[in-house]
Backbone bond lengths (Angstrom), bond angles and torsions (degrees), N, CA, C in turn:
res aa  C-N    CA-C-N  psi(-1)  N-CA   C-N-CA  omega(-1)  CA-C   N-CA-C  phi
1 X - - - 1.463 - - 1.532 109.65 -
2 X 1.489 104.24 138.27 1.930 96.08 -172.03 1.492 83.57 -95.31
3 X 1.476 97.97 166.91 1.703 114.68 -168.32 2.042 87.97 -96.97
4 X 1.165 117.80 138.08 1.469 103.32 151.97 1.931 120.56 -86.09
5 X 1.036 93.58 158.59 1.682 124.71 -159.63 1.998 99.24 -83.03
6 X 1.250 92.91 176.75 1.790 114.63 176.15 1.098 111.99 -166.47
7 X 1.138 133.73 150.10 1.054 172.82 -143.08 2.047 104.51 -109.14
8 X 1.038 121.35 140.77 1.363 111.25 164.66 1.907 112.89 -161.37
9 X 1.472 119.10 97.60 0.976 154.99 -149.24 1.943 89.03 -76.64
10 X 1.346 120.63 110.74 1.396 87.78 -174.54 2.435 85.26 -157.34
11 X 1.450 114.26 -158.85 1.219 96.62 153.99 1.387 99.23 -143.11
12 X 1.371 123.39 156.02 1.772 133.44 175.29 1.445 105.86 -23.33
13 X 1.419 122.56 141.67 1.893 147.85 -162.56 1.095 95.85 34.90
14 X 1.700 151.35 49.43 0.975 132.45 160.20 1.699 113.46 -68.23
15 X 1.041 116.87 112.18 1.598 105.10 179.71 1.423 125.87 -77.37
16 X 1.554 121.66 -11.26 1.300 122.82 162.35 1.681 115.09 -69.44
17 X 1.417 123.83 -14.38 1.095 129.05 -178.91 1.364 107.99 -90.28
18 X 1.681 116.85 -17.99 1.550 105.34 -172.60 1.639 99.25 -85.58
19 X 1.513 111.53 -10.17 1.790 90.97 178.28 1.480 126.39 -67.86
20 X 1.648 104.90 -42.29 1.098 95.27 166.52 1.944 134.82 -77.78
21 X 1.685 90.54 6.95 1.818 88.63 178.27 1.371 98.29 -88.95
22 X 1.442 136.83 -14.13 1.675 135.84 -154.00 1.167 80.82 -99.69
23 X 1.742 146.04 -31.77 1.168 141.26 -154.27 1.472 96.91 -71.29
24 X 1.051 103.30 -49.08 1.648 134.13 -172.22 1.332 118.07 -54.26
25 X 1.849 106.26 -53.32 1.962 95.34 174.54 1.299 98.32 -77.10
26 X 2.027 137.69 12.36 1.503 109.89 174.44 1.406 104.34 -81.66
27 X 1.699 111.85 -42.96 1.197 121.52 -164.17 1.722 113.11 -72.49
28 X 1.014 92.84 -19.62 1.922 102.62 -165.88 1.663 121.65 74.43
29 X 1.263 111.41 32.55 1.733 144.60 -162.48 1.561 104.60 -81.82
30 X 1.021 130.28 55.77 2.001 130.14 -173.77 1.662 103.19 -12.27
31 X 1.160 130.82 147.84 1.682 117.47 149.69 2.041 79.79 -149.45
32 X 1.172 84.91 159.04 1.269 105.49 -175.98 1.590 99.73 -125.17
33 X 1.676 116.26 129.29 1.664 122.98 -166.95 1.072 111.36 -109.17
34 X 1.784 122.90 112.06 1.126 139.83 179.06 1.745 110.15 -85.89
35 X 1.373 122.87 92.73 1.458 120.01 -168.83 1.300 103.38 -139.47
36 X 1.256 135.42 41.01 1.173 142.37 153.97 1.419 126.54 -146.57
37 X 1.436 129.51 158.04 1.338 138.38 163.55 1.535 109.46 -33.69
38 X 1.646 137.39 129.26 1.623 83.74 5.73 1.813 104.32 -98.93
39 X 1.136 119.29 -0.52 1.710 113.30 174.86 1.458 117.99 -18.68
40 X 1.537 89.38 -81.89 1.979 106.19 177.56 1.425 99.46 -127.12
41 X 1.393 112.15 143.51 1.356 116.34 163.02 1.726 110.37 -146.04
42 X 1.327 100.78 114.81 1.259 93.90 -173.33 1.311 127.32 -86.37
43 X 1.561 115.80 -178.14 1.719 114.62 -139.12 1.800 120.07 51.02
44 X 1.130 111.22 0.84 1.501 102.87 169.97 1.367 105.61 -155.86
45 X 1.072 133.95 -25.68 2.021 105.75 146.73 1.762 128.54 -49.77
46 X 1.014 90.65 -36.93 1.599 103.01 -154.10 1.921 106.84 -108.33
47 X 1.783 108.20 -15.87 0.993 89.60 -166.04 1.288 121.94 -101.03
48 X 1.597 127.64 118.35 1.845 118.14 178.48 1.536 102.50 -130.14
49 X 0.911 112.63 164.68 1.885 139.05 -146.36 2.153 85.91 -74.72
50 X 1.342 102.60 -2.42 1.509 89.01 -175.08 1.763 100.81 -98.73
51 X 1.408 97.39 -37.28 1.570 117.66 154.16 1.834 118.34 -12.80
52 X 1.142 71.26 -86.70 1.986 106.53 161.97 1.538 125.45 -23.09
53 X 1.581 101.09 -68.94 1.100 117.43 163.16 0.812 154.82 -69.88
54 X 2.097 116.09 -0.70 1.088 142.46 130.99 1.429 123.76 -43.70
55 X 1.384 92.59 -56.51 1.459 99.52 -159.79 1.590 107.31 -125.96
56 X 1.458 101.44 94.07 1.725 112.02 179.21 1.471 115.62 -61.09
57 X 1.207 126.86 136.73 1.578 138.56 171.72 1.488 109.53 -56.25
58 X 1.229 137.63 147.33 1.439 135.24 175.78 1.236 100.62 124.25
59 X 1.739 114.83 168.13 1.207 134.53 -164.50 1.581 112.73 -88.69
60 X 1.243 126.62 148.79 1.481 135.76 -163.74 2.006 99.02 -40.01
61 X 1.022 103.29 168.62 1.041 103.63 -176.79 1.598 108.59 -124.11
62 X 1.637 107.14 168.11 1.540 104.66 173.43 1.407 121.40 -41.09
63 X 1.514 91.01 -42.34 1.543 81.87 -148.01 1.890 90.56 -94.26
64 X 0.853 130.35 -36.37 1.928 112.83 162.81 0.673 106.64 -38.94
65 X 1.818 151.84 -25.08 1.027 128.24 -171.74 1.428 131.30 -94.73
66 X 1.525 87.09 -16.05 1.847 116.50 160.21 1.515 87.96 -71.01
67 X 1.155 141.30 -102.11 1.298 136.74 -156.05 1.609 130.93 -26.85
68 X 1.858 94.44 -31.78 1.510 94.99 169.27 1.692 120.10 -78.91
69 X 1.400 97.91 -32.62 1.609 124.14 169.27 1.818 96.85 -25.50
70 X 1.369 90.69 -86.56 1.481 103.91 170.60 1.555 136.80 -42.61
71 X 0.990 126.46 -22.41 1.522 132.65 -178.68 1.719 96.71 -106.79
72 X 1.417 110.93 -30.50 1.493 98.19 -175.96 2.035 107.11 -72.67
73 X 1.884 104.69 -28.91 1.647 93.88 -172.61 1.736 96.46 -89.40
74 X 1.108 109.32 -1.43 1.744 97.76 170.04 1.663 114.65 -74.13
75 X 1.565 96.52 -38.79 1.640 91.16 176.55 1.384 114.95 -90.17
76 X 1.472 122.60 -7.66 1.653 120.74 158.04 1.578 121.68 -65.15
77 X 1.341 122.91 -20.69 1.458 132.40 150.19 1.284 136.04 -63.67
78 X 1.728 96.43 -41.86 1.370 79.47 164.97 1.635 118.68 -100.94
79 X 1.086 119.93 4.09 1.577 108.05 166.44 1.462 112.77 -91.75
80 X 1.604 109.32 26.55 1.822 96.78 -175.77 1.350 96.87 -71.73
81 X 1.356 125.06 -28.51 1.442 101.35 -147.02 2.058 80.60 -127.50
82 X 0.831 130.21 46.55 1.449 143.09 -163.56 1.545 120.85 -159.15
83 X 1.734 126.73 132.55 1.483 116.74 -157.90 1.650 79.39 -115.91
84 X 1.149 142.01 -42.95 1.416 135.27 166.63 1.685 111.54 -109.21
85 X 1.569 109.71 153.03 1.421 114.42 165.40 1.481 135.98 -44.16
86 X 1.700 119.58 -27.25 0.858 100.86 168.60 1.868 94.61 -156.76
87 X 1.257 119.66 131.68 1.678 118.53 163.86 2.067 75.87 94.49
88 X 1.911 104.53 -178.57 0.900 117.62 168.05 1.477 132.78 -88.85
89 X 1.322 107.56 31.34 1.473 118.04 -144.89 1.777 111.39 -145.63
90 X 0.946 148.45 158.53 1.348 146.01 160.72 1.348 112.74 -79.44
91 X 1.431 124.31 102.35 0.972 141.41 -169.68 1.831 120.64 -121.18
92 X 1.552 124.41 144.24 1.290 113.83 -165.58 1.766 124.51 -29.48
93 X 1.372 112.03 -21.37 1.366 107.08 -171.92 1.613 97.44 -76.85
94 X 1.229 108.19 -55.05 1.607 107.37 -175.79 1.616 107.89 -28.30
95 X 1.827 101.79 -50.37 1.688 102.18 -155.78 1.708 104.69 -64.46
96 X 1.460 88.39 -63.52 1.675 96.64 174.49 2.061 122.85 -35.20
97 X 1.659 108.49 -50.19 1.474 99.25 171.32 1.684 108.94 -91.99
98 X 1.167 140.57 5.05 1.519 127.08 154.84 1.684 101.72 -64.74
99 X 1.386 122.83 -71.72 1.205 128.73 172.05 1.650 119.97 -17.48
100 X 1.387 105.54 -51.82 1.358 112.13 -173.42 1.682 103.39 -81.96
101 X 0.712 121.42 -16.67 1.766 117.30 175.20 1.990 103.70 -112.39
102 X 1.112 110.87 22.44 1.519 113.99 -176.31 2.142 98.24 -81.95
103 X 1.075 104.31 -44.94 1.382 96.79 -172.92 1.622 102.12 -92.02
104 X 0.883 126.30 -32.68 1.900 110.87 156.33 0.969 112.07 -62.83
105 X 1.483 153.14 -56.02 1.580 135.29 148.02 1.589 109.61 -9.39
106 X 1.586 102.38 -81.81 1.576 87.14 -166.04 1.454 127.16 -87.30
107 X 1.263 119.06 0.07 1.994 123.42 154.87 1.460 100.87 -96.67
108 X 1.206 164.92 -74.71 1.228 152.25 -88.02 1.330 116.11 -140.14
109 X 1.808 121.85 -67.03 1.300 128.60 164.59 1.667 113.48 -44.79
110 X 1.000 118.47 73.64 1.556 133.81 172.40 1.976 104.48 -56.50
111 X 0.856 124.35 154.49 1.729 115.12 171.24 1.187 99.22 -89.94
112 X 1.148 154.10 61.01 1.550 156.22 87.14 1.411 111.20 -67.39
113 X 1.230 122.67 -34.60 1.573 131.13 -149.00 1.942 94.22 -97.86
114 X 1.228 116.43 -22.18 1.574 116.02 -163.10 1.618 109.68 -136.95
115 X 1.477 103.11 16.28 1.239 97.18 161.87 1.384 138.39 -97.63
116 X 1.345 100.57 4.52 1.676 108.07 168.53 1.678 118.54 -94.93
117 X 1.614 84.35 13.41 1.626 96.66 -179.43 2.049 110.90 -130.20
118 X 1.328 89.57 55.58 1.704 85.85 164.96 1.174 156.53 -48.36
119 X 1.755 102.26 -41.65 0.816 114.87 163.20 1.642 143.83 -55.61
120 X 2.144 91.03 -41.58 1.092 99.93 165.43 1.700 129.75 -70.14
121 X 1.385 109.74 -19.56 1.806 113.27 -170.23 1.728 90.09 -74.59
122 X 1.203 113.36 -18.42 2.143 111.87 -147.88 1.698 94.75 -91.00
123 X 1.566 106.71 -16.20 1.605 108.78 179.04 1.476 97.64 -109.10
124 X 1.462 133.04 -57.18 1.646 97.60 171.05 1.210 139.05 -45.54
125 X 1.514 109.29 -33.35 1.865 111.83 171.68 1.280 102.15 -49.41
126 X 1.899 124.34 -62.32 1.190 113.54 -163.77 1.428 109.03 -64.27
127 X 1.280 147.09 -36.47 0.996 144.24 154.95 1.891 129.42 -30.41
128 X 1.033 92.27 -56.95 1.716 94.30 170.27 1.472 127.32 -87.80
129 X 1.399 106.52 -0.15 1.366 119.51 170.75 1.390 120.09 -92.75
130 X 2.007 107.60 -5.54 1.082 119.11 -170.07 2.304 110.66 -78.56
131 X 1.250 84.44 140.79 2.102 71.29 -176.84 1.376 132.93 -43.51
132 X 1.430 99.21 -34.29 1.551 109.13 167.20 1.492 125.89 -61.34
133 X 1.040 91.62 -48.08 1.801 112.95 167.98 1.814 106.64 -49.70
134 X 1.816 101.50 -65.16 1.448 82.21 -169.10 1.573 133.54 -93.90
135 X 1.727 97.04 19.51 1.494 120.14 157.09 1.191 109.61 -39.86
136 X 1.391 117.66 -47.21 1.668 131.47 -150.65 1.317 103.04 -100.99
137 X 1.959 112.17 -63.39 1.446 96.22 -161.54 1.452 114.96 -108.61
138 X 1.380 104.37 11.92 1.610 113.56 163.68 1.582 89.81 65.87
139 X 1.888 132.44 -170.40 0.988 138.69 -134.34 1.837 87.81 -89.12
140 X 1.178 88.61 138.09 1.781 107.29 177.91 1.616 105.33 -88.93
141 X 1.224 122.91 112.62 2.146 101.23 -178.59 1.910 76.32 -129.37
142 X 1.566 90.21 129.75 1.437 104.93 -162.40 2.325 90.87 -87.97
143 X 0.891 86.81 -178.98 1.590 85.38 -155.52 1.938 106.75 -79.80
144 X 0.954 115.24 157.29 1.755 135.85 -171.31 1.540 105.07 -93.31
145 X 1.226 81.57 -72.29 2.122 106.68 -171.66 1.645 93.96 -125.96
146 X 1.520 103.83 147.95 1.326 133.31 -170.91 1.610 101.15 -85.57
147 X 1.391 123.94 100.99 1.612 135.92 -161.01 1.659 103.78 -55.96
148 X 0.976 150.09 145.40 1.427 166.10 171.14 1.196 103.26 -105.83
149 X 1.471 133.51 158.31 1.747 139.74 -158.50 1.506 72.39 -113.54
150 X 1.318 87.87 151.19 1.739 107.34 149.26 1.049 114.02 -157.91
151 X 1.634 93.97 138.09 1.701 113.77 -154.79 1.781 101.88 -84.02
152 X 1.324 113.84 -33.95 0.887 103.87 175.70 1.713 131.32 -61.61
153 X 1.567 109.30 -51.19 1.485 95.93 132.73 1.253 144.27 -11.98
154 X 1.070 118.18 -83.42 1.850 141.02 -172.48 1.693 88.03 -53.14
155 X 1.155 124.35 -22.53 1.542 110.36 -161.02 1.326 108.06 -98.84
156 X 1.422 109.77 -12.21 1.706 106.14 -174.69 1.718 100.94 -113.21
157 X 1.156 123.66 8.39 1.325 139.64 152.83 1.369 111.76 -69.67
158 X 1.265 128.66 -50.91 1.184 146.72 -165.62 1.681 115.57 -37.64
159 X 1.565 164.13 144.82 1.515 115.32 165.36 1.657 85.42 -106.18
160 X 1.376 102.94 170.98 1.472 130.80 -167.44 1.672 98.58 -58.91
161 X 1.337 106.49 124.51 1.231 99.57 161.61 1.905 134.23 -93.13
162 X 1.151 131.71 133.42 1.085 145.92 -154.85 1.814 113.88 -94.94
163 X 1.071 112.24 134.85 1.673 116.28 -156.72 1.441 81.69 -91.16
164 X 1.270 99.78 131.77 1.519 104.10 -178.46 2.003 106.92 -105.91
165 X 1.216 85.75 131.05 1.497 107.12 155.58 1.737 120.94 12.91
166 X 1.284 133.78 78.31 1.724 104.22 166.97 1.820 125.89 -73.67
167 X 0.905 95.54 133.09 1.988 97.18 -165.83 1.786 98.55 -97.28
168 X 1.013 93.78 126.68 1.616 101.97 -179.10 1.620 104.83 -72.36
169 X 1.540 106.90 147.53 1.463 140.30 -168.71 1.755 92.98 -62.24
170 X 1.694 103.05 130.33 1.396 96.13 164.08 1.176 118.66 -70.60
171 X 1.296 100.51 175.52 2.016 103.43 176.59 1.153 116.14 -77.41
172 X 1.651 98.87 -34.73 1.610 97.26 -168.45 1.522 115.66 -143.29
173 X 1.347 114.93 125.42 1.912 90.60 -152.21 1.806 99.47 -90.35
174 X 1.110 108.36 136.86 1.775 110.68 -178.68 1.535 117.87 -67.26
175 X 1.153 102.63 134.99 1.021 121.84 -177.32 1.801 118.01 -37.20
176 X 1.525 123.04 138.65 1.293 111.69 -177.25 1.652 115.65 -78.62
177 X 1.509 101.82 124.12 1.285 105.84 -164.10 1.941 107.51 -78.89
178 X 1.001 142.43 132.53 1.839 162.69 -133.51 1.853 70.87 -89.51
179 X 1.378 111.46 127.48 1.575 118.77 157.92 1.410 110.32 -82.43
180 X 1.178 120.69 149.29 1.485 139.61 -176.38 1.882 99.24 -63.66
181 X 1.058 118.16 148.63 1.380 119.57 155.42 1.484 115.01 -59.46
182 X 1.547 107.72 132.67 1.212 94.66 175.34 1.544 127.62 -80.71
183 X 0.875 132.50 168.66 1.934 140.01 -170.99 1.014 100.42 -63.50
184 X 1.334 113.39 151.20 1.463 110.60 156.24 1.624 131.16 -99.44
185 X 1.216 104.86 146.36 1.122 121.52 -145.23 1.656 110.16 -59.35
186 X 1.015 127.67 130.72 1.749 140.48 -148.90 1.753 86.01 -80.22
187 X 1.254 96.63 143.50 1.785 107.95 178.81 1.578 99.14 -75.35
188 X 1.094 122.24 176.41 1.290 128.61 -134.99 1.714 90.19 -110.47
189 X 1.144 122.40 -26.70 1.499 138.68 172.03 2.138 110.12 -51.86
190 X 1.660 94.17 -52.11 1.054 121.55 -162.89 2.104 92.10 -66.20
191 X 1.052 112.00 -25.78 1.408 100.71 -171.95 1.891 126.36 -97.18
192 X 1.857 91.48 -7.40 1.608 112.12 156.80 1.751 101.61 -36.68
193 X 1.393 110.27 161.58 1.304 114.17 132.82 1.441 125.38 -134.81
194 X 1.048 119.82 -178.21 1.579 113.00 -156.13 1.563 113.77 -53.76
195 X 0.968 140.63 -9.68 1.395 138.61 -153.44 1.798 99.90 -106.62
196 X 1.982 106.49 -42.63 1.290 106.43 160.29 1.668 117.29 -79.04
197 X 1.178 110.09 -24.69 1.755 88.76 179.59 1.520 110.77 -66.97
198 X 1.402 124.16 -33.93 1.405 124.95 172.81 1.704 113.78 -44.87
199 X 1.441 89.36 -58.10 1.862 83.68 169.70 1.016 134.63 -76.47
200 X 1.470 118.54 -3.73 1.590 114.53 165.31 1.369 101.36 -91.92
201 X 1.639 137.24 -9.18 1.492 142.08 155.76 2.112 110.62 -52.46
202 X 0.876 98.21 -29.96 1.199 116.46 -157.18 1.657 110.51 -52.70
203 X 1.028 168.81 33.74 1.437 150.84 -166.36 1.450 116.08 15.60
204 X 1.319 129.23 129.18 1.501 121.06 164.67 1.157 110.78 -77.09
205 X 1.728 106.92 151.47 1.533 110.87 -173.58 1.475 117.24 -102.92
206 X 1.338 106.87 135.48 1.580 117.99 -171.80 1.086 111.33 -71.38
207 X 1.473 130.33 145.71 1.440 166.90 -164.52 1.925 69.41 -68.91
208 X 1.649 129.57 125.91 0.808 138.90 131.49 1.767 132.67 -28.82
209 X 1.597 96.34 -59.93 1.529 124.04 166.62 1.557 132.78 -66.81
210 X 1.869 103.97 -3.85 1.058 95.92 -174.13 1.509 128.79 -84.69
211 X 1.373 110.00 0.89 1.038 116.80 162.42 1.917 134.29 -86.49
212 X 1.240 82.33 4.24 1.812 88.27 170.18 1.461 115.81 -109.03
213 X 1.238 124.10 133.74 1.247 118.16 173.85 1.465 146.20 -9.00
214 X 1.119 118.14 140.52 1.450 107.21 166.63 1.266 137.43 -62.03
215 X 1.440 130.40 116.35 1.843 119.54 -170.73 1.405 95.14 -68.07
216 X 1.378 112.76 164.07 1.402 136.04 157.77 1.518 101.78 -79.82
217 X 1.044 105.49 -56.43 1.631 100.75 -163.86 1.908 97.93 -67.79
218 X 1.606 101.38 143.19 1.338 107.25 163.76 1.536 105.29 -141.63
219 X 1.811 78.17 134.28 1.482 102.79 167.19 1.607 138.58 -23.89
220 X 1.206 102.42 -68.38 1.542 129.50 -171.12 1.982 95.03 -68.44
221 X 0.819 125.15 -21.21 1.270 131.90 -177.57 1.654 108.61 -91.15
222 X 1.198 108.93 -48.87 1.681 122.52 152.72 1.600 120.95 -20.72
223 X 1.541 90.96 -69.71 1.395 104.79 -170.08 1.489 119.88 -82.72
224 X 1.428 108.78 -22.17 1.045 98.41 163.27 1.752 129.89 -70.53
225 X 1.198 133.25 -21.49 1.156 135.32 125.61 1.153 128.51 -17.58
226 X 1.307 110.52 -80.42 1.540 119.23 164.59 1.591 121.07 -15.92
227 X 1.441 94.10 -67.02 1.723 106.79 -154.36 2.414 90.31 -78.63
228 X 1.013 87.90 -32.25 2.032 87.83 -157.79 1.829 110.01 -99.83
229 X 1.641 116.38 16.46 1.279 115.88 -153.49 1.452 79.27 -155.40
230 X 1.734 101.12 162.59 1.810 110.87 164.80 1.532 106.43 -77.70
231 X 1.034 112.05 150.01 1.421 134.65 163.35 1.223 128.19 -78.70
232 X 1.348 125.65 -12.57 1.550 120.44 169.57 1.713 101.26 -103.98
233 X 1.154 106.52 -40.31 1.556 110.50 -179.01 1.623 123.63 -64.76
234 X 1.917 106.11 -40.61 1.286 94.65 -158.70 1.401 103.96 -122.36
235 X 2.156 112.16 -35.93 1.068 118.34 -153.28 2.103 95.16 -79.09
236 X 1.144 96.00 -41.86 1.705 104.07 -158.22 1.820 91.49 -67.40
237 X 1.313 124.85 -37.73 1.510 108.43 158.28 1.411 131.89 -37.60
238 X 1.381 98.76 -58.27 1.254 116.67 -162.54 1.420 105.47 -60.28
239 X 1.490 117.11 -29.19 1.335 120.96 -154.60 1.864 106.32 -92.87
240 X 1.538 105.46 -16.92 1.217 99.96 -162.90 1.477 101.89 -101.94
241 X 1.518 113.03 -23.88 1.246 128.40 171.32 1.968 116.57 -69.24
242 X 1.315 109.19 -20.02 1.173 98.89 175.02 1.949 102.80 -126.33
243 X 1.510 112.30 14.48 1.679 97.31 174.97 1.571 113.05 -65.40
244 X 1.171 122.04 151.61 1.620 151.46 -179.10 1.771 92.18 -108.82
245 X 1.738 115.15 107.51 1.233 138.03 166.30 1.143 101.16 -69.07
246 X 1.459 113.08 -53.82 1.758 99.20 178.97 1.338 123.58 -88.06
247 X 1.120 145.46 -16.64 1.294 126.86 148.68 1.328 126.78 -76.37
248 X 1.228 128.89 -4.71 1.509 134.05 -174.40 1.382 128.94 -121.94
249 X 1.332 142.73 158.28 1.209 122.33 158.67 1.483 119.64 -163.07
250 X 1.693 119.84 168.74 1.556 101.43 -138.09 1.946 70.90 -125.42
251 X 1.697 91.56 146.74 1.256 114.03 167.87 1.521 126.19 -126.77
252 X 1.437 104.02 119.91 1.721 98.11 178.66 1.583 103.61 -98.40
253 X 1.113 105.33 153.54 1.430 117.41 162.47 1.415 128.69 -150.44
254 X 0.890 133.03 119.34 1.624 132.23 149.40 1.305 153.78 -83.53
255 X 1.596 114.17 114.52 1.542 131.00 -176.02 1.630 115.04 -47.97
256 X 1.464 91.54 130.62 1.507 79.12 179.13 1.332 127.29 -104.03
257 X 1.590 107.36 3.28 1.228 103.33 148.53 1.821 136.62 -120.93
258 X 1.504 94.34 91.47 1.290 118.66 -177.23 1.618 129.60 -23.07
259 X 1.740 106.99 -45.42 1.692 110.30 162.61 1.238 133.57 -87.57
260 X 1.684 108.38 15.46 1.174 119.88 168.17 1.588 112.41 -68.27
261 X 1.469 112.82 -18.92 1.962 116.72 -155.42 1.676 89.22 -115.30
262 X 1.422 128.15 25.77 1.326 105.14 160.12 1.189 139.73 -43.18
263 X 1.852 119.19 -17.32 1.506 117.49 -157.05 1.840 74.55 -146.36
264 X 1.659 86.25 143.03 1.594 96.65 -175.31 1.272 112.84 -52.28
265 X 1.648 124.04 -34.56 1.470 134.88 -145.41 1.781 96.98 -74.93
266 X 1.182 105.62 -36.84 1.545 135.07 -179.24 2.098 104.94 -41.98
267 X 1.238 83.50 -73.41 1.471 99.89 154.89 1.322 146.02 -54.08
268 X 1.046 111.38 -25.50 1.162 123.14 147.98 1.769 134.56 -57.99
269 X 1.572 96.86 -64.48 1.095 115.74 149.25 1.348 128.27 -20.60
270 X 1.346 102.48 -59.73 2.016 107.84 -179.10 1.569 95.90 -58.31
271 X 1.373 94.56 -68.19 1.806 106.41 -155.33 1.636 101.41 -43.39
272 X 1.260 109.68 -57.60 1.824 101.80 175.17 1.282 124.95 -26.78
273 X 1.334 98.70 -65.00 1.419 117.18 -168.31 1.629 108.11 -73.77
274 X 1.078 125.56 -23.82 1.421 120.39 171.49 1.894 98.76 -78.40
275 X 1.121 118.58 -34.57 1.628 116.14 -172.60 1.341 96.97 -87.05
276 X 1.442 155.94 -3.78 0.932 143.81 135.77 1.481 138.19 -18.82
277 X 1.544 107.75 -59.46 1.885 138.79 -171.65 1.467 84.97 -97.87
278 X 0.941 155.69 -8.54 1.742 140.26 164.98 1.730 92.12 -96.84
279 X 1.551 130.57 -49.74 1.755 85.47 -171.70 1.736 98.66 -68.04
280 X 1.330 115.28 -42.04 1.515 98.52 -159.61 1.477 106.56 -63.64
């Protein structure tokens, strides 16, 4: 079966456009890239004085740079102990936030500016070094010196703007024509489409387990031990003194490749992903 294709209306290094093209060499999804005249041409499809006034010309500012400060050591925490954002795998979040830090990588994150953030540079590399990745954005060279605007630049980029037209005053202005009532508003059913009405058709699925007893021992009570108490003193008591044989049961296993778990995060990694395919 051939897949059908799309269209994607965008202009050259747009990086919001490379998320959905990286999405694309995972899935094997065709899009075909409309980034030139006359499709899109930028500074003159897209650009009006309201445009503008969003978004002022000039170099990053203090305080973005506090803001990136901040979102960059939130995601250096959570990838300390993590090799992708979410699962063991490069998955849409990865593409979507590599993308969004792709042009602060290569203008802004200077190596003064991103070295209190390791974690985060050690997962975008692997990320943009990934094949899918460099389908799209070809060689990533993360930044030297922190880029400065120049207007003089920006100004001969610009295309000429054209004095537009004055249109003479009608004679007589027409009458205001009575607006229609508006519709009423479609029930909430009516705005499914077929793929969700099937799943709200669907039966919910029963707790497999709900027919076996209740354990005594609970989890969440476990771990909290675990995580806020010592572990030789209080938690490994606690745990053996209150495990449930019949509702529970303990599994050892061993990796067989041992220098794979040099770094805790590593380890982690496995164990997830193996406890993943046992709850589902």
């Amino acid at each position: 079966m051939k897949m059908a294709g799309g269209t994607l209306f965008t202009y050259p290094d747009n990086w919001r456009a490379y998320k959905p093209l990286i999405a694309a060499q995972y899935s094997g999804f065709p899009i075909n890239v409309a980034s030139s005249a006359p499709e899109f041409q930028f500074g003159v499809t897209n650009k009006t004085p309201e445009f503008l006034k969003k978004f002022p010309l000039g170099k990053a500012t203090e305080q973005a740079k506090e803001e990136l400060k901040h979102v960059l050591a939130t995601l250096d925490s959570h990838l300390q102990t993590r090799t992708f954002l979410v699962g063991e795998r490069v998955t849409l979040a990865d593409i979507t936030v590599a993308c969004s830090l792709l042009w602060p990588y290569k203008q802004v994150l200077e190596p003064s500016f991103r070295q209190p953030y390791g974690n985060v540079t050690r997962w975008f590399v692997t990320c943009v070094n990934q094949p899918q990745f460099h389908a799209v954005l070809g060689e990533v060279k993360l930044c030297d010196k922190m880029a400065q605007f120049d207007a003089k630049k920006f100004a001969e980029l610009q295309p000429k703007k054209e004095t537009p037209k004055k249109e003479k005053p009608a004679k007589e202005q027409k009458k205001e024509e009575k607006k229609p009532a508006p519709a009423p508003a479609a029930a909430p059913e009516d705005d499914l489409d077929e793929s969700e009405k099937a799943l709200a058709a669907e039966p919910k699925s029963k707790d497999p387990y709900a027919h076996l007893p209740k354990s005594s021992f609970i989890m969440d009570e476990f771990k909290r031990k675990y995580s806020n108490e010592d572990t030789l003193s209080v938690a490994l008591p606690y745990f053996w003194e209150h495990f449930d044989k019949e509702g529970w049961s303990i599994w050892y296993s061993e990796y067989r490749f041992p220098n794979e778990l040099s770094q805790p995060f590593m380890s982690c990694n496995l164990i997830t992903g193996e406890w993943m395919p046992i709850v589902l």
